[in-house]
Structure formats: C-alpha cells, structure tokens
N, C-alpha and C positions, 0 to 999 in steps of 0.2 A: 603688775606688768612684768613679764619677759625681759628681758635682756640679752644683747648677743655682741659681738666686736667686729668692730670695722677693721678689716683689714688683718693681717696675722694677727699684728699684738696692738692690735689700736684701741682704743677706747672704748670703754661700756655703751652703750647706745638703747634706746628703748627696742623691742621686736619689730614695731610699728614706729612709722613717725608721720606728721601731720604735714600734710602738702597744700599749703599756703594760696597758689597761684588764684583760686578762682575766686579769693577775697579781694582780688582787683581788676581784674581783668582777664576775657576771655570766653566767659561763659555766661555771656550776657550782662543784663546792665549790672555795677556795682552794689554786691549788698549792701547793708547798712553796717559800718565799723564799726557799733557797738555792739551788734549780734557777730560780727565776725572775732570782736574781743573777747565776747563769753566763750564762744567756741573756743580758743586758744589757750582760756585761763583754764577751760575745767580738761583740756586736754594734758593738760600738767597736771592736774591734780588729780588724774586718772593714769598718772607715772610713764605718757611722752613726754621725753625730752628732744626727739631728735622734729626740729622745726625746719621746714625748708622753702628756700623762699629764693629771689631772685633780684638783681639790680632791675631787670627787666619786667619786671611784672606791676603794669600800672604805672612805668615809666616810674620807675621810685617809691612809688605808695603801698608798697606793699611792704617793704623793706620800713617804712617808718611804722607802718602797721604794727608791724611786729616790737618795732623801739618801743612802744606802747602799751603792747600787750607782755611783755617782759621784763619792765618797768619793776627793780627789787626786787625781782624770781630768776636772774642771771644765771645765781649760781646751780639753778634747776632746768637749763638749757643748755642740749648739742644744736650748736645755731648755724646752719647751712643756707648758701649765698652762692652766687652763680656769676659770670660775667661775660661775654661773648655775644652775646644776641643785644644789637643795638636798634630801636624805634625810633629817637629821640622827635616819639610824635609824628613822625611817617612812618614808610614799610620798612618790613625788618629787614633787617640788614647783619650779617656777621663782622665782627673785628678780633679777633685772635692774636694781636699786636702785644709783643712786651708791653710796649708803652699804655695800652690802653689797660693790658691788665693791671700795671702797676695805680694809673690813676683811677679805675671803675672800682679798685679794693678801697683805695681811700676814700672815693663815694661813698661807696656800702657803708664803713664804719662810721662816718658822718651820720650816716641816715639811721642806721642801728642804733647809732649812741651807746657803743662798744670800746673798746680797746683792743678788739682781737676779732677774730670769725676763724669758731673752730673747726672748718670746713668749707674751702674754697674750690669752688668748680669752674672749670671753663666748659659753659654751657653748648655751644658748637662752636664745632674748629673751623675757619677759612684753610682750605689747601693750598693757598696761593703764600700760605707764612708756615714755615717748619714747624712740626708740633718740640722739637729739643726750645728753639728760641721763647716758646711758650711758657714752656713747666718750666724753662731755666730762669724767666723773669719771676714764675707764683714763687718758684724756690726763691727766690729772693726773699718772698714779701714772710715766707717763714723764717728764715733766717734774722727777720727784722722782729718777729715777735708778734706779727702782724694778724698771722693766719698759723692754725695748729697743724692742719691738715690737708692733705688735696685728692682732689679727683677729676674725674673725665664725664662728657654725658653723650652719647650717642656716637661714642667714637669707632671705627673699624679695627677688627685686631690686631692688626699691624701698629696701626698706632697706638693704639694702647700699650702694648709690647713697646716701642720706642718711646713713648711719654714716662712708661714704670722705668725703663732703664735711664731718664736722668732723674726723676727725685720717685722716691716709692708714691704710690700710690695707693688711698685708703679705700676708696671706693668708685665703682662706673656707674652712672647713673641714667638707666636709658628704659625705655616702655616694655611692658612685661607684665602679661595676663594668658589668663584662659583663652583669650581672644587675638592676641599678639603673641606667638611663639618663636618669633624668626633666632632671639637670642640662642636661643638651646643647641644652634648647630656650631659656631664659635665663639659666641661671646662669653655664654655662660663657660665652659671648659677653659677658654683663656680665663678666666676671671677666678677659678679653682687654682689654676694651675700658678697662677701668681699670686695668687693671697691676697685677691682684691675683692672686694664685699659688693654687691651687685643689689642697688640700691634701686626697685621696683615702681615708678610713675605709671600713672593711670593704671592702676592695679584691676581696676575695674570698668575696663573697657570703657572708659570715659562715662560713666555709670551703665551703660548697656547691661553689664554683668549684676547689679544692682538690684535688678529685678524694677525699678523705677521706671522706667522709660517705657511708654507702649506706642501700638503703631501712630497715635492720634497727636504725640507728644512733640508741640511745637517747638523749631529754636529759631530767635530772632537776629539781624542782621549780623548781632553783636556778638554771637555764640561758634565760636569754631567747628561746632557741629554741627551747622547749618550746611557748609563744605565738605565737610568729611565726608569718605566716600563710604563708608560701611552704614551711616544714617540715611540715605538716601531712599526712595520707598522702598523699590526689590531688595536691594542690600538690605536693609532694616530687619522686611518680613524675615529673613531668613534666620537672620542673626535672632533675632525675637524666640524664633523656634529653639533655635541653641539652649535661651536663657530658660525656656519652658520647662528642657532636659534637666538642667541645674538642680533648676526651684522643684519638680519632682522628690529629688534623690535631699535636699533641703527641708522638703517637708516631711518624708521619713524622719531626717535625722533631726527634726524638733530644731531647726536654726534657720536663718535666711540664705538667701544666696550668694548676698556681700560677702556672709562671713566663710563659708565652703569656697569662693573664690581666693579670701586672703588666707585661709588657710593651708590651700594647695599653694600658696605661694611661699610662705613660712615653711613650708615643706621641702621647698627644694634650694632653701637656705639662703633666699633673699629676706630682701629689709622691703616689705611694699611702704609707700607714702601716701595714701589713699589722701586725696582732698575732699572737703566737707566746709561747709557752712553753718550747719544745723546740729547743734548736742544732741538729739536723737540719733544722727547715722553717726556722729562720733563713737557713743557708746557701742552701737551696734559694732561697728568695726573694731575696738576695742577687745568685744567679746571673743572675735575670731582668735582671739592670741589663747584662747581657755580650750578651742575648739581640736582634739587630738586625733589626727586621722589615720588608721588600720593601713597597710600595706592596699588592702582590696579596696577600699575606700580610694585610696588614690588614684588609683587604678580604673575605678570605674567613671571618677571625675576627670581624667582626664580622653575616656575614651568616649563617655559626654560628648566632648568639644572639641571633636575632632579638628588639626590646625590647618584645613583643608579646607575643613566642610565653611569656614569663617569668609564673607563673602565681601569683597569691598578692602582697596589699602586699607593701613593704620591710619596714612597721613593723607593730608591734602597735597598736591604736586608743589606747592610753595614752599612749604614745610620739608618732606620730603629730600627735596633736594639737597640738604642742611647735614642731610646726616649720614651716618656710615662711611665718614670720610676720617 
C-alpha cells in the first residue's frame, strides 16, 4: 500500500482509506456486522490504516463497529471521527456548538474504546455559531491529548481560511469524483495553498462510477439514493452513458472502472475514502493505488466525464443546504 501525509508535515496515512458509513446507515437496510468486520480486518491487512467513521452514522453504531473491529490492531490505525451532524433518532439537524464538540468527542472515545482520535472533524458547520468558537473548542480537546488532529468537511473557502487560521488544519473532507467536480474551482487550490490534504468521499459517485448500478437497479426507502437527484430515471440514463465511456477506455486498459476513477483521483493528490462492504470491491479498490496513469491517460479520463455533461445535483435539497457554508 502507498502512503502519503496529511497535511504539510502530518502524518503517514495509507493512499486510500476505507469509509465506514454504509456499515450502518444510509444505503439501505444494515449489513450484517460480522461481514462489515471482515471487510475492516482485511482492509488492514491489505495496509489501510486511515478508517473513517462518524458519531453520526448509525446514531453511534458505527463508531462501536469500528471499537470492534480494531479491537488489538490500534496501533495499525489512523482512526477518523466526525461531529456536527446530530439524528439523535429524528431528522438531521447541525450543532457546531463548543459545547457540543467538547462533549460528542468524549462520546466518540466512549464508543471507540480509545484514548485518543487521531483525527477529529466537524462534520457540518451551523452558520449561526462562528467557525473561530469551534476549532477553538476541538483545539482544546488537542491540547487535552484527546484528539491528534483536525479537520473540516464541506466547508466554504472562507471558512476554511478562517478555521486554518485558529488551529492548523490537517485535512478538508468534502465529495469528490469524476462525477462531482465543483471542488476544483476553490477548494481544491485553497487546500494546495494551505497545506491541507483534501480527503475524497463518495469517490465513486456513490457507486454510479462503479460500474455496478444499471438502469433497473433498485433503492429502498432506506437508501439516500432513492432521493438523489442524479439517480433518478432521466438523470440516471444519462449518467449511466458517462459510466459506459469509462468502462470502454477500462477495458482497454485490463482494469475496472472503480479503479480508473480512484486512480484519477490519487492523481490529483487527494486521499479518496471509497466505502464498501464486500472484500471483493475492497481489493478491487485497493488495486487502483498500483494503477499508474500517463499524462494522456488523464487527459482523456477526464474528458470522458465531462463536469457538465453530469446530470442531476450531488445532494438532495436537505442535504445540500448543509454545506458550503
């Protein structure tokens, strides 16, 4: 496995790291924790370390998930945890509160069964609380010993800019594919320009990019891409044609589509977090890190999937509204 640093001089980290969320919540009904455990152990033993996961995902279940599946392998994990988006069993709701960040860290570590989390986020910000009052509480919970590191997820560059100027900042963690390019006009370049590591979710168009999904491919009440606007039928067909282009220039090159998607995205010096359930798309996604792409090669992957021709938001209008603030 690759390796690359968060942040100027932050920490080793795997190229890839494994994105937690859909082992509890969100993409329909909950798998079963003991296949979501395999999947975890042998993601480590396929040399990810960087795990990410969420107070909010599963309303806690997911976060003990993980206490479980890291259980004597600690010292084989960069353990990423999030705070900001509150359920608690209803609709989501933002709190960005000192207070709330100080006590949802010492959930997390409960739940973890840690001593530490070497990588604290504030998942989305409320505008209605100054982002300084924010990162001035997480710097706290570092200065406590609590948390090694911080970051941001979905933030606007301003704020970003103003959250790095009270405590540095190791990484921004916001949605980024072949299919979501909106970063690349300021987030990406503020994020160069401050030495902040730009940490890639739904890397794969919430597998759209996958090559998995076809037009007949149901999602049940429980799945956020039942809502989304880009799954919808027209949006779909279109998007579908995209993945066609891909998987063409894919099967030239003897690989799938996952891994040509994460590969252009290791390309342009992000960390993706592809979620998975299954040690088949693990490995698969794995491979992408072996996968070495020519100047024209990116070139023509990118001109594939034109950020135009992509049809339907990213988010749902609920969702949405959450972010770029």
């Amino acid at each position: 496995m690759r390796s690359t640093t968060l942040g100027e001089s932050g920490p080793a980290v795997s190229a890839i790291g494994l994105g937690c969320m859909g082992m509890s919540a969100l993409y329909g009904p909950r798998p079963d924790d003991e296949q979501s455990l395999s999947t975890i152990h042998r993601a480590l033993d396929l040399g990810i370390n960087l795990i990410d996961t969420s107070a909010s995902y599963g309303d806690g279940h997911n976060e003990q998930l993980i206490a479980k599946a890291i259980r004597g392998r600690r010292s084989e994990v960069f353990l990423c945890t999030k705070f900001g988006i509150r359920r608690d069993g209803g609709p989501m709701r933002v709190d960005s509160s000192p207070e709330w960040a100080r006590k949802s860290c010492d959930e997390s570590l409960e739940r973890l069964r840690v001593d530490h989390i070497d990588l604290f986020y504030l998942h989305r910000r409320n505008p209605d609380v100054p982002v300084e009052d924010t990162i001035g509480a997480m710097a706290e919970l570092v200065a406590a010993g609590k948390v090694r590191h911080l970051g941001v997820s979905e933030v606007s560059p301003q704020t970003l800019r103003r959250a790095h100027d009270v405590h540095p900042l190791a990484a921004l963690q916001t949605e980024y594919s072949l299919f979501s390019r909106e970063v690349e006009a300021e987030i990406l370049p503020t994020c160069r320009e401050l030495g902040i590591t730009l940490v890639a979710y739904s890397p794969l168009g919430r597998a759209l990019l996958s090559g998995q999904i076809t037009a007949d491919t149901a999602f049940g009440a429980e799945d956020l891409r039942s809502g989304n606007p880009r799954f919808v039928e027209a949006n779909r067909a279109a998007n579908l044609a995209l993945v066609d282009r891909l998987r063409a220039l894919a099967d030239e090159m003897g690989v799938v589509p996952a891994q040509l998607a994460l590969a252009w995205l290791l390309a342009q010096g992000t960390v993706p977090i592809p979620g998975t359930t299954r040690i088949r798309h693990l490995e698969q996604n794995v491979a992408s890190t072996a996968v070495t792409l020519t100047p024209e090669q990116l070139r023509r992957i990118t001109d594939l999937i034109p950020a135009e021709a992509v049809q339907g938001e990213r988010l749902a209008a609920s969702a949405a509204r959450w972010v770029g603030k």
